[in-house]
C-alpha positions as CSV (number, residue, x, y, z in Angstrom):
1,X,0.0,0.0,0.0
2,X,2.6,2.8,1.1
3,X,4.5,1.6,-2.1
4,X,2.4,3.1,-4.9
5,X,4.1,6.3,-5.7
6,X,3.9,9.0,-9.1
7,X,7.0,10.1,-10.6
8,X,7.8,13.7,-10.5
9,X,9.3,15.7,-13.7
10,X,12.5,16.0,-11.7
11,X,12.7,11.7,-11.2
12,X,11.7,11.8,-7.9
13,X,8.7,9.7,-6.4
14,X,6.1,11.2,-4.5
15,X,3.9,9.3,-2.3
16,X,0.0,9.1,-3.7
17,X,-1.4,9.1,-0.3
18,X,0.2,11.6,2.3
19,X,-0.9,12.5,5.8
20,X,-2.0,16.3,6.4
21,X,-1.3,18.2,9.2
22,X,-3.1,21.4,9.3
23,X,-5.4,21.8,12.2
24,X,-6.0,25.4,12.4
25,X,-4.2,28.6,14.2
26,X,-4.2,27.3,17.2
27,X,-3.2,23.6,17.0
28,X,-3.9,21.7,20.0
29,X,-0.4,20.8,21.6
30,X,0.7,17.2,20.8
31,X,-1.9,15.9,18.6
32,X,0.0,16.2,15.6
33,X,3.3,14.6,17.0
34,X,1.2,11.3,18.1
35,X,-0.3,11.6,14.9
36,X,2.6,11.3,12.9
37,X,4.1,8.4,14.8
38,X,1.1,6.1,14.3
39,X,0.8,7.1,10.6
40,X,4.4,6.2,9.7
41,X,3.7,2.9,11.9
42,X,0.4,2.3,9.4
43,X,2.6,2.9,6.7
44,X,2.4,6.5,5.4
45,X,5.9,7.6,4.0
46,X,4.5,11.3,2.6
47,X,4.2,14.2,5.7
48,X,2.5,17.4,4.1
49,X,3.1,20.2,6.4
50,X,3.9,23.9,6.8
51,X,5.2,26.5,8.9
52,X,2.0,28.7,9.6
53,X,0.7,25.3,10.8
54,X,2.7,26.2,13.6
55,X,3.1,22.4,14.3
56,X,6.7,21.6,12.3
57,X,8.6,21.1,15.9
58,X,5.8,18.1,16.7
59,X,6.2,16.6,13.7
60,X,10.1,16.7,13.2
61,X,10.0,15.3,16.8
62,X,7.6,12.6,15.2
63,X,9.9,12.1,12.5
64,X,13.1,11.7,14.5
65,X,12.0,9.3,16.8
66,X,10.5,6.9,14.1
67,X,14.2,7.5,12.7
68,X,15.3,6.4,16.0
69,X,13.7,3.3,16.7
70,X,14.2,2.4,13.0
71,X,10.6,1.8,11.5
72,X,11.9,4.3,8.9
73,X,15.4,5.6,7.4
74,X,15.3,9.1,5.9
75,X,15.2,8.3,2.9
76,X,11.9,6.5,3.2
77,X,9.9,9.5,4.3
78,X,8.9,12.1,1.9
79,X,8.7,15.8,3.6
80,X,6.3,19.0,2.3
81,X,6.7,22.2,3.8
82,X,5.8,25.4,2.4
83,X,7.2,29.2,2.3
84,X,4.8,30.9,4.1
85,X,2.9,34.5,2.8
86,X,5.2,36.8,5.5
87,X,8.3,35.5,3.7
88,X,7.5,36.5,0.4
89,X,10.4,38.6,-1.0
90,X,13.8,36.9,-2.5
91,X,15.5,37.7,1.0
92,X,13.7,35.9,3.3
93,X,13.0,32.4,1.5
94,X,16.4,31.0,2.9
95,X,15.5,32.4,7.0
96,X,12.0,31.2,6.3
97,X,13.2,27.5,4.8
98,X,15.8,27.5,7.8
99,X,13.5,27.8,10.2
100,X,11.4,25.1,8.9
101,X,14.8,23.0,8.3
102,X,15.9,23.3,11.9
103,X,12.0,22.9,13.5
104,X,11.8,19.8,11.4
105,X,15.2,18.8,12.3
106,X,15.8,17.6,9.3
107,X,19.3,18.2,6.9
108,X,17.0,18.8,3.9
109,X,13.5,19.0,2.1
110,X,12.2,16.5,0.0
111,X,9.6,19.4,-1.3
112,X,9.3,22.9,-0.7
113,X,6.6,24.8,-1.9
114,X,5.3,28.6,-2.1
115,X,2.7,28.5,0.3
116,X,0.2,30.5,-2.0
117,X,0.7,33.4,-4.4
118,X,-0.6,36.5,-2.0
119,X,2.2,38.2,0.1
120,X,1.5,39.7,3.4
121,X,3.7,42.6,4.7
122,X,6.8,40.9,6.6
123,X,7.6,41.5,10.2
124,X,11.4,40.9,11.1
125,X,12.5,38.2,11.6
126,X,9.6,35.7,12.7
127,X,6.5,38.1,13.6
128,X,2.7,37.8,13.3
129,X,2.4,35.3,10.8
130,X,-0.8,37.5,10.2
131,X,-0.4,40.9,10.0
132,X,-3.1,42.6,10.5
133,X,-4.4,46.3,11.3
134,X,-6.4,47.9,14.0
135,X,-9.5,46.7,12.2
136,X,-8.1,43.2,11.6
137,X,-7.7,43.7,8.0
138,X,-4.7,41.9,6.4
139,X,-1.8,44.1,5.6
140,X,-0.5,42.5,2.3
141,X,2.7,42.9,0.3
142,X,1.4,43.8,-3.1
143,X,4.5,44.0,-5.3
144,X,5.6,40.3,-4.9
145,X,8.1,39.0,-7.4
146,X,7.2,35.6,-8.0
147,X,10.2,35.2,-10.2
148,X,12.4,36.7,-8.0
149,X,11.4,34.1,-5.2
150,X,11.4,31.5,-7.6
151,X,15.1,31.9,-8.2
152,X,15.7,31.8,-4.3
153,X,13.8,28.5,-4.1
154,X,16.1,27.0,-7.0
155,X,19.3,28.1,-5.2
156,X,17.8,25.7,-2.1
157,X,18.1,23.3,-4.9
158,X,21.1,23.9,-5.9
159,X,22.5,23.5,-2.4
160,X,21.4,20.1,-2.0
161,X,18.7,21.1,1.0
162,X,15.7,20.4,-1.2
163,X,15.3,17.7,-3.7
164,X,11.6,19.3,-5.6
165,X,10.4,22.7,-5.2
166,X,7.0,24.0,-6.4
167,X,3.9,26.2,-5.8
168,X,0.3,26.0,-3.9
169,X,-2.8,27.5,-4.6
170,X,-1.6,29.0,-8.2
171,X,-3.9,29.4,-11.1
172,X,-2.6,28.8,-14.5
173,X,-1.4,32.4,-15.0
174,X,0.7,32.5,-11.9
175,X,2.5,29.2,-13.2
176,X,2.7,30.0,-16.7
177,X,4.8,33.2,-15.0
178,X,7.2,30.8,-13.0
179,X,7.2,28.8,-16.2
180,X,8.4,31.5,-18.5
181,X,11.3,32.8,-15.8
182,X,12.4,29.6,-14.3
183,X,15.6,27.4,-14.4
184,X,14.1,24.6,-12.4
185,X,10.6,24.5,-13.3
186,X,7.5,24.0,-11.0
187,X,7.5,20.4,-10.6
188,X,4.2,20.0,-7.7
189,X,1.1,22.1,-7.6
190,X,-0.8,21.7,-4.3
191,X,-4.5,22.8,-4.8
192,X,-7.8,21.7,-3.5
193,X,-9.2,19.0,-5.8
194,X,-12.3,17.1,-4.5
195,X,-15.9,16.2,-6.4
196,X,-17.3,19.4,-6.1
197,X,-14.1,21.3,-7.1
198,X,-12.8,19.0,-10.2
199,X,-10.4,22.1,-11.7
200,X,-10.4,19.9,-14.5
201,X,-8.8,23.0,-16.7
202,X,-6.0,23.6,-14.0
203,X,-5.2,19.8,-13.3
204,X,-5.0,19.4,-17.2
205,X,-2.8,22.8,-17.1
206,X,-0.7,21.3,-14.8
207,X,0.0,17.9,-16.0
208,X,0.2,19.1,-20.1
209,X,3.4,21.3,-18.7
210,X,4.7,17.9,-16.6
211,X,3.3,19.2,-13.3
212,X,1.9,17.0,-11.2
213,X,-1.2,17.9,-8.7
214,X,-1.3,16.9,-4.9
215,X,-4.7,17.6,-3.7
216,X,-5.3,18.6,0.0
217,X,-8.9,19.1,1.4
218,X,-9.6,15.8,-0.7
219,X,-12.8,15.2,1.3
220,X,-14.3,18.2,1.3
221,X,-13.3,19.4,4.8
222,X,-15.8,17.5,6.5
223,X,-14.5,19.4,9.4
224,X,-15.9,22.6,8.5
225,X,-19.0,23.8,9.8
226,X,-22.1,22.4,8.0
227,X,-23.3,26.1,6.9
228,X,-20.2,25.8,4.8
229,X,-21.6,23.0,3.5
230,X,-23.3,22.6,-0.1
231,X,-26.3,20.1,0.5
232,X,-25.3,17.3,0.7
233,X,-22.5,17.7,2.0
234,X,-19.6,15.6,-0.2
235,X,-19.3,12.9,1.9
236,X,-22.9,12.1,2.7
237,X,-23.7,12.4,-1.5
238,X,-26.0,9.7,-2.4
239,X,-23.9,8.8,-5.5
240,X,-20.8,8.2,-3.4
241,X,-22.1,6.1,-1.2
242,X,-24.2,4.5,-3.8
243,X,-20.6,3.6,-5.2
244,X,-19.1,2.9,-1.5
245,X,-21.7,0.5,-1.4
246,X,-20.7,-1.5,-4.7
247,X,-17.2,-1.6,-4.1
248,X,-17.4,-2.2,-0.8
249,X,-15.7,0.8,0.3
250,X,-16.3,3.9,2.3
251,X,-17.4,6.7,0.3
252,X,-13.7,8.8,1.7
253,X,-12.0,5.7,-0.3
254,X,-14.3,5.9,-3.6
255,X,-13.5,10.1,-3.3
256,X,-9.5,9.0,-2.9
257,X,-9.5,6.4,-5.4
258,X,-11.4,8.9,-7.7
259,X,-8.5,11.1,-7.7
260,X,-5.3,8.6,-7.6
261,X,-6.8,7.4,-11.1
262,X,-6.7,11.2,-12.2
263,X,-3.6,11.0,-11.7
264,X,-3.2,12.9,-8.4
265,X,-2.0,12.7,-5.3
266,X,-4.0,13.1,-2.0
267,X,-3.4,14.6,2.0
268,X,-6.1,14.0,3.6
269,X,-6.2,15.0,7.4
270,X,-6.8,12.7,10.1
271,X,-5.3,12.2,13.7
272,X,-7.5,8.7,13.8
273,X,-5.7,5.6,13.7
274,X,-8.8,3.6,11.6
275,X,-9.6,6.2,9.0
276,X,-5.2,6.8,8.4
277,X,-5.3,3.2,7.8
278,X,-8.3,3.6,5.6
279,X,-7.3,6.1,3.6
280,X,-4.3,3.8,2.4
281,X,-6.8,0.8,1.8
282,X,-7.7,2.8,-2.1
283,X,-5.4,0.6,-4.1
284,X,-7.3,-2.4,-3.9
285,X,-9.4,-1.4,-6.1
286,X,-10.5,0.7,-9.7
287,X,-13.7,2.8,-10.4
288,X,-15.1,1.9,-13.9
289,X,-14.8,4.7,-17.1
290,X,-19.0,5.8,-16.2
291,X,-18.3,6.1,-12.3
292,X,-15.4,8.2,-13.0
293,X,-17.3,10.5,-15.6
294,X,-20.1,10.1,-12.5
295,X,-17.8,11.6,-10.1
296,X,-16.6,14.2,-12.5
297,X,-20.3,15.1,-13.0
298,X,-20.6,16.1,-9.6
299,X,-18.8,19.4,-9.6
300,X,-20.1,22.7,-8.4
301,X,-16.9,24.4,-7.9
302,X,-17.4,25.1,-4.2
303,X,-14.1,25.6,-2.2
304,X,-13.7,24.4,1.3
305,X,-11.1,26.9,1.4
306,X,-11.8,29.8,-0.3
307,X,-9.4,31.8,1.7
308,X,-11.9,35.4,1.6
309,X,-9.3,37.9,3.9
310,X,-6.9,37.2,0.8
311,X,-9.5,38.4,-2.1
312,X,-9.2,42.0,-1.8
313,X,-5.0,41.4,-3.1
314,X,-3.9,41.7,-6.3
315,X,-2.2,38.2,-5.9
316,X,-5.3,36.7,-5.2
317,X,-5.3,33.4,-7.2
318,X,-9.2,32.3,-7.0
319,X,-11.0,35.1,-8.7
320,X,-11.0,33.0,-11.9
321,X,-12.8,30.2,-12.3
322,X,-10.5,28.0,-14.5
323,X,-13.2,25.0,-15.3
């Protein structure tokens, strides 16, 4: 199961089914470091993490001590983080990627990606990661050079500390930028993907120009409040589990499965042992031509995370609807 793996532009493998690790602002302490241990023991080898998730330290502590006790070697274990929006000018991608580097306490990244387009205004050296006025609006950096942050990232590259570097949360014009001023093209784009947001445009986009997709929020952050919701929500639709049913699956597999055979990779959340070990029970299995087209047909571009205090920036990547 942990074995099935896509291969990246660059010739690395990337996992197809990763463990995320967001759980908000204010992360409950330890969750995520327990977490991680008991997915690597279930067999996960991809962690998808960041440093606004303000949870790197637990999971490098994870990390380590599965190292330790040898259920893993590093080289087994496939680490995301991400450059977070504070850090986006050329100068401070290396003190940001350090900090990550040394909270992980690893000696290098197996991906590093730009957390999302929009830049917020930076506070020296490790601030608010966000910055806000005195009526809570988001102070944004609106002359971000993408390109000029790009060539930072490669230079990471170049000095062995990350193997694949790439982007999250870019529309197509945003990466046909990187494309058309990069040495080391983008070889990962991390977006939401899920039934009701296919982005069937921007995952074709991507993989045309040899980029490959990891989804997060691959189950429609059933998390979220139900207001959030479109009715039904995703995991309760009665196709899904009509299909759950017939495979004899649970309708988060038939969702997973749905997008491993699109090609893309998933990170879906979860700090309990029996759905981690279900959500790497999706290889087992293949959806037929119609139930895929079935699937497809579900769409109604609705975002889980639609990330609203970002839409008043310029850099803001979801004001297109690029399906």
């Amino acid at each position: 199961m942990a074995g099935q793996k896509a291969r990246l532009s660059n010739g690395a493998q990337i996992p197809l089914v990763g463990l995320g690790t967001w759980l908000g602002l204010t992360p409950p302490l330890g969750i995520m470091y327990k977490a991680v241990k008991t997915a690597i023991d279930v067999g996960y080898r991809h962690i998808d993490t960041a440093l606004v998730y303000g949870i790197e330290t637990e999971v490098g502590d994870a990390v380590r001590e599965k190292i330790a006790d040898k259920t893993i070697k590093r080289e087994d274990i496939f680490i995301t983080s991400k450059l977070w929006s504070t850090f986006m000018a050329p100068e401070y991608v290396r003190p940001a990627f350090n900090r990550t580097l040394k909270d992980l306490q690893l000696d290098y990244l197996d991906l590093y990606l730009i957390h999302k387009p929009t830049g917020y205004q930076h506070a020296d050296p490790f601030g608010p990661l966000l910055p806000t006025d005195e009526d809570g609006n988001i102070l944004f950096n609106e002359n971000v050079d993408h390109a000029g942050i790009w060539r930072e990232m490669e230079k990471l590259v170049d000095d062995g500390l990350v193997k694949t570097i790439g982007v999250s949360n870019f529309n197509h014009h945003q990466i046909q930028h990187l494309l058309d001023n990069s040495t080391i093209k983008p070889v990962v784009n991390q977006i939401e993907v899920q039934p009701y947001l296919t982005q069937t445009k921007l995952v074709d986009f991507c993989q045309s120009n040899d980029i490959h997709v990891t989804a997060f929020g691959p189950l429609g952050s059933p998390e979220k409040a139900e207001s959030n919701q479109p009715d039904p929500p995703l995991l309760k639709n009665p196709k899904i589990i009509s299909l759950a049913k017939r495979y004899h699956k649970t309708t988060a597999q038939v969702i997973l499965r749905y997008l491993i055979q699109r090609g893309i990779s998933v990170v879906p959340k979860s700090s309990n042992p029996g759905r981690m070990r279900e959500n790497l029970q999706v290889f087992d299995f293949v959806l037929s031509d119609q139930d895929m087209r079935d699937l497809a047909g579900l769409n109604q571009n609705w975002r889980a995370y639609t990330n609203p205090y970002d839409a008043k920036s310029c850099n803001y990547p979801f004001h297109e609807v690029y399906d």
